[in-house]
C-alpha positions in Angstrom: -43.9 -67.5 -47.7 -41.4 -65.0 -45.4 -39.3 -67.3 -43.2 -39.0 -65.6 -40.1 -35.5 -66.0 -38.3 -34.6 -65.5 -34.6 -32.3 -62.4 -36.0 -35.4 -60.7 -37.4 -37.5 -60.8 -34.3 -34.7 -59.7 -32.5 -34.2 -56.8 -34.4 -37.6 -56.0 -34.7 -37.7 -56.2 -31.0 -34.9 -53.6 -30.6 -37.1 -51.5 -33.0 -39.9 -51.7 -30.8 -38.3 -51.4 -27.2 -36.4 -48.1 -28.7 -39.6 -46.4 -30.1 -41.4 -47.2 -26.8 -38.3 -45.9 -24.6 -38.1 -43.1 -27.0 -41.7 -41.8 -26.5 -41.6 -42.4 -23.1 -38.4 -40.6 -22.8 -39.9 -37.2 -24.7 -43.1 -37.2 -22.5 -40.7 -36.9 -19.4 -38.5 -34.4 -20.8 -41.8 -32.1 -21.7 -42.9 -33.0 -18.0 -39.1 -31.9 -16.4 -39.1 -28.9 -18.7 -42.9 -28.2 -18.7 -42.9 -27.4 -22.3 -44.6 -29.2 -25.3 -41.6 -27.7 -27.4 -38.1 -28.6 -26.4 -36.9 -28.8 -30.9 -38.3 -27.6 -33.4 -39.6 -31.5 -34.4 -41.1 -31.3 -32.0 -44.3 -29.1 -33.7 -42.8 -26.9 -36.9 -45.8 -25.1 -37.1 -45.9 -24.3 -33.3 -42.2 -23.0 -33.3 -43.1 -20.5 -35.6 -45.7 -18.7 -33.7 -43.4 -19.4 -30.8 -41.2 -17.4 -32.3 -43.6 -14.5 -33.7 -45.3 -14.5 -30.0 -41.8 -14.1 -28.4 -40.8 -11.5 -30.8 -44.3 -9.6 -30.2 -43.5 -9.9 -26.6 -39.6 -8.4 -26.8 -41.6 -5.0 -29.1 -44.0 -5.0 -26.4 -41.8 -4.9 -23.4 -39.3 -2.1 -25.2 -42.9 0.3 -25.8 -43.9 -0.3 -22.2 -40.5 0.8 -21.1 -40.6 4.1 -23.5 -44.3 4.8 -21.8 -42.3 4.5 -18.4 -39.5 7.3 -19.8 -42.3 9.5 -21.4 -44.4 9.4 -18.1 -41.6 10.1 -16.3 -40.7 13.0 -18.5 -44.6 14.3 -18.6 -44.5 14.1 -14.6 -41.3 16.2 -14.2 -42.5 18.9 -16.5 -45.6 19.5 -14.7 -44.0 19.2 -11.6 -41.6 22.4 -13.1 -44.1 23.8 -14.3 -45.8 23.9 -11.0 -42.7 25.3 -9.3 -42.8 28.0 -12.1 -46.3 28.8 -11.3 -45.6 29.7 -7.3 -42.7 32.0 -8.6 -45.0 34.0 -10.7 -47.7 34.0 -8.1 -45.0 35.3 -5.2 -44.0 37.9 -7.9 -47.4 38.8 -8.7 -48.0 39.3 -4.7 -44.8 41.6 -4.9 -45.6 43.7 -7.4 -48.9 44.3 -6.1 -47.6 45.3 -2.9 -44.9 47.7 -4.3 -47.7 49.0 -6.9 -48.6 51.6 -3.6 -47.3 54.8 -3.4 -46.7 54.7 0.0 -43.8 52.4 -0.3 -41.0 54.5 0.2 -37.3 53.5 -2.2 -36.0 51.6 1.1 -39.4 49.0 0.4 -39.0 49.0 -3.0 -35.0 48.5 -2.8 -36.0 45.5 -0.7 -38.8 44.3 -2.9 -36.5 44.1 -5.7 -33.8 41.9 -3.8 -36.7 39.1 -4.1 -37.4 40.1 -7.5 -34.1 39.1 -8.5 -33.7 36.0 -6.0 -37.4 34.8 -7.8 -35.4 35.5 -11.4 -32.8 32.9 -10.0 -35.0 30.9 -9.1 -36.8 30.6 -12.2 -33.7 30.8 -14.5 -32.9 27.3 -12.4 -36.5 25.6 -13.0 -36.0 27.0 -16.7 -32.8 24.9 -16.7 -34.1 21.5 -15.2 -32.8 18.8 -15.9 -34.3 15.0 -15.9 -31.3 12.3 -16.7 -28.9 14.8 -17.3 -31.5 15.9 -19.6 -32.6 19.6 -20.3 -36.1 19.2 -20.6 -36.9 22.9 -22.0 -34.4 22.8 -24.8 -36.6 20.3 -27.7 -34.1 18.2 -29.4 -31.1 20.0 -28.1 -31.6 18.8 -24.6 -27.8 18.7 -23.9 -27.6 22.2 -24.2 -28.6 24.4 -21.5 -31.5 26.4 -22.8 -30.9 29.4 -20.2 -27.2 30.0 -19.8 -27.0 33.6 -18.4 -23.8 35.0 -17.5 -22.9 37.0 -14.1 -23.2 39.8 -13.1 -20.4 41.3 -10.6 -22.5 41.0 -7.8 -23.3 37.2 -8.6 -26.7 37.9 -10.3 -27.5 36.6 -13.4 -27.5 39.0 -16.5 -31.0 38.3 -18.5 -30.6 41.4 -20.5 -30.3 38.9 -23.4 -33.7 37.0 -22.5 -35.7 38.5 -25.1 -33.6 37.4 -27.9 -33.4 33.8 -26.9 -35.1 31.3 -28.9 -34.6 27.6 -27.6 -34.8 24.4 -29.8 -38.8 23.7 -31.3 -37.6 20.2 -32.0 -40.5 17.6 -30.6 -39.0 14.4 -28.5 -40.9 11.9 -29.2 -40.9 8.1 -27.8 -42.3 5.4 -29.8 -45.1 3.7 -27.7 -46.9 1.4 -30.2 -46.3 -0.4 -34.0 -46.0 2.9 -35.6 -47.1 5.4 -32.8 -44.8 8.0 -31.9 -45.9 10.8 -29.1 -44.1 14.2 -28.6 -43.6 14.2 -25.0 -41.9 17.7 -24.3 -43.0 21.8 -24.5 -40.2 23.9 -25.5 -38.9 27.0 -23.3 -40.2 29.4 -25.2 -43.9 28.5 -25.3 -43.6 28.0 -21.0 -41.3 30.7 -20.3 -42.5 33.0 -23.4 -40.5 34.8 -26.1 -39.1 38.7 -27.1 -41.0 41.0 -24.7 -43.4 38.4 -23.8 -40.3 36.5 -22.4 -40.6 36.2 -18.3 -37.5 37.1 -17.5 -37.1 40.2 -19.7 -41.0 41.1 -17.7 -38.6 40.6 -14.6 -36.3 42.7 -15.4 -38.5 45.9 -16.2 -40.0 45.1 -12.9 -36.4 45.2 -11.1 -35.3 48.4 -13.3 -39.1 50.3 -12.0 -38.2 49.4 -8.6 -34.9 50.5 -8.8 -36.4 53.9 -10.2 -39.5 54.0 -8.0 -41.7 54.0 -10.7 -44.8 52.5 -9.3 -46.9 52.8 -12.3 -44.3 50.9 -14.3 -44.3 48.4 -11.7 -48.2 48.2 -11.3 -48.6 47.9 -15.4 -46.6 44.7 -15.8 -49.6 42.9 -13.7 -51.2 42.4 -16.5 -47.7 40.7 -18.1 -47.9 38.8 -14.9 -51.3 37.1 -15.6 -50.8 36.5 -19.1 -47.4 34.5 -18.4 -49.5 32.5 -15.8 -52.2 31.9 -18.2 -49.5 30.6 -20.4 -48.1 28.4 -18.2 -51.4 27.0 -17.3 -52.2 26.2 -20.8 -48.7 24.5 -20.8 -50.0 22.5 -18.3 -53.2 21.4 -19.8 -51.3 19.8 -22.5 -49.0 18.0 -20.7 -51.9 16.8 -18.8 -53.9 16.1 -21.9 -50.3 14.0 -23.1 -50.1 12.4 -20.1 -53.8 10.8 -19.9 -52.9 9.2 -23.8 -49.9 7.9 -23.0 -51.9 6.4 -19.7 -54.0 4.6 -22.0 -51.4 3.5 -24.5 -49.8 1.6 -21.4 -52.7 0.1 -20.5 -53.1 -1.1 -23.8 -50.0 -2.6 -23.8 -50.9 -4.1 -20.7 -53.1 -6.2 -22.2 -51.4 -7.1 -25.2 -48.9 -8.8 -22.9 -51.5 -10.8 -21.5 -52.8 -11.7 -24.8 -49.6 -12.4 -26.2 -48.5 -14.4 -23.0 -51.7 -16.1 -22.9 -50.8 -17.4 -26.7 -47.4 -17.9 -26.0 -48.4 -20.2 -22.8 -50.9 -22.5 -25.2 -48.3 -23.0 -27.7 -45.8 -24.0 -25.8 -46.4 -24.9 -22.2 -47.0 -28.8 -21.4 -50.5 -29.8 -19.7 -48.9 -31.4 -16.7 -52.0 -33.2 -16.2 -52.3 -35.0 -19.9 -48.7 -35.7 -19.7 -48.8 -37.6 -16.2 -51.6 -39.6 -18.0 -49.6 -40.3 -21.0 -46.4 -41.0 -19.1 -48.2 -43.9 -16.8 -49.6 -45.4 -20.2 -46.2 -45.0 -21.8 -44.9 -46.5 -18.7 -47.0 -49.5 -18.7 -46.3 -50.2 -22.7 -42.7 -49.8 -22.1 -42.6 -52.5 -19.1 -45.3 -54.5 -21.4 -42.7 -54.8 -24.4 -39.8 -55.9 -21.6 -41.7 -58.9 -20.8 -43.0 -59.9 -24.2 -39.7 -59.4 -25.4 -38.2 -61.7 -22.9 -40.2 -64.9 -23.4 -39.4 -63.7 -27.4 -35.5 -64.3 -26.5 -35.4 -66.4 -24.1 -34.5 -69.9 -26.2 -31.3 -70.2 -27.4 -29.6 -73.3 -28.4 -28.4 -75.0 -25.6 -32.0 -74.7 -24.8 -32.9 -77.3 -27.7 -29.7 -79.4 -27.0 -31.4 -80.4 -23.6 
């Protein structure tokens, strides 16, 4: 038979008092915090996808901000492009205009002053930049695609435009677990290449007005419409580009709700349950104060009375 001494149920006591303060004390520290996981005791197996949903997250949030940068690039482009676009269609309106006879050298003389103010013009939208980024010069986008000397006069010499090539190189952001987009259109496929280049067109336009040829003048029309046909299809893509990388975002969107959503179960307390649990864990604790007092209460001067 055990004998059972005052020191045992003391001690066992203590045991009790400190388990019951002890769970009491963790349901008000996941109440203060309002999470279920304060240690990783506290649920092994939930840390771990704690972690995995938290890491998720951090990917997530770095693609959403690379759709943000590639939007922002796709936006600026067309809105270049677009500016390009009203240059060739006041150059086209030009040229159609000095394309009649009756124009006498003094018309043309001033035609060709807008010419070459439109050529400045464009040379400057061929050379935009977006975060001190050249956005018409592929991978090499902190070289100036377009850099033209002077002229004495301050004009810009594009006798050279034919024989520039700028950098194919694609810039591509990664928007997804192993999806990469190419956000960007080089120079030469907006601005066109060798004869086909805009700004060599320009200047055959400027050198027929300068001679009064208006045949000369009147035959690059047809240059004209092609360059704007190019540009258009420029356009289309980045517009096609933009509507995918529209949807990858709002796919993203909702992988951060999912992943949130997960993240949230896992590791956010139910304020509700744990109220409950506290008032029960409450009453236990103040239950095993009392029993434990009438427990210790006799000593030995108690007997010796």
């Amino acid at each position: 038979m055990l004998r059972v001494t005052s020191n045992m149920m003391s001690s066992q006591l203590m045991l009790n008092l400190n388990r019951n303060a002890s769970r009491m004390n963790e349901t008000q520290l996941q109440a203060s915090t309002g999470r279920k996981l304060n240690k990783p005791s506290d649920d092994p197996v939930g840390i771990t996808y704690s972690l995995r949903y938290r890491g998720e997250l951090s990917s997530n949030e770095q693609y959403q901000k690379n759709v943000d940068s590639a939007v922002s690039w796709l936006d600026f482009s067309d809105s270049t492009m677009n500016q390009a676009g009203e240059v060739l269609n006041r150059l086209k309106s030009l040229v159609v205009q000095a394309s009649s006879e009756t124009n006498e050298q003094s018309g043309l003389d001033s035609i060709n002053q807008e010419v070459i103010q439109l050529k400045q013009q464009l040379v400057d939208i061929a050379n935009s930049k977006l975060n001190g980024k050249y956005v018409f010069n592929g991978q090499q986008y902190d070289k100036m695609p377009y850099n033209f000397p002077k002229n004495p006069d301050g004009s810009l010499d594009t006798t050279t435009a034919a024989t520039i090539t700028t950098d194919q190189g694609s810039v591509e952001y990664l928007v997804g677990e192993s999806v990469k987009i190419g956000i960007n259109v080089t120079g030469n496929d907006v601005f066109g290449s060798g004869n086909d280049n805009v700004f060599a067109m320009m200047d055959r336009i400027s050198q027929a007005l300068k001679d009064g040829k208006h045949d000369d003048v009147s035959t690059e029309l047809t240059n004209i419409e092609s360059s704007t046909n190019r540009l258009l299809s420029m356009r289309a893509e980045v517009g096609a580009k933009t509507n995918r990388i529209e949807l990858m975002e709002s796919r993203l969107g909702d992988l951060e709700l999912n992943l949130t959503d997960l993240q949230s179960k896992t590791e956010d307390a139910d304020y509700g349950e744990l109220i409950m649990r506290s008032k029960i864990q409450e009453n236990i604790y103040n239950a095993s104060l009392s029993a434990g007092a009438k427990i210790i209460q006799p000593t030995l001067v108690d007997f010796l009375r």
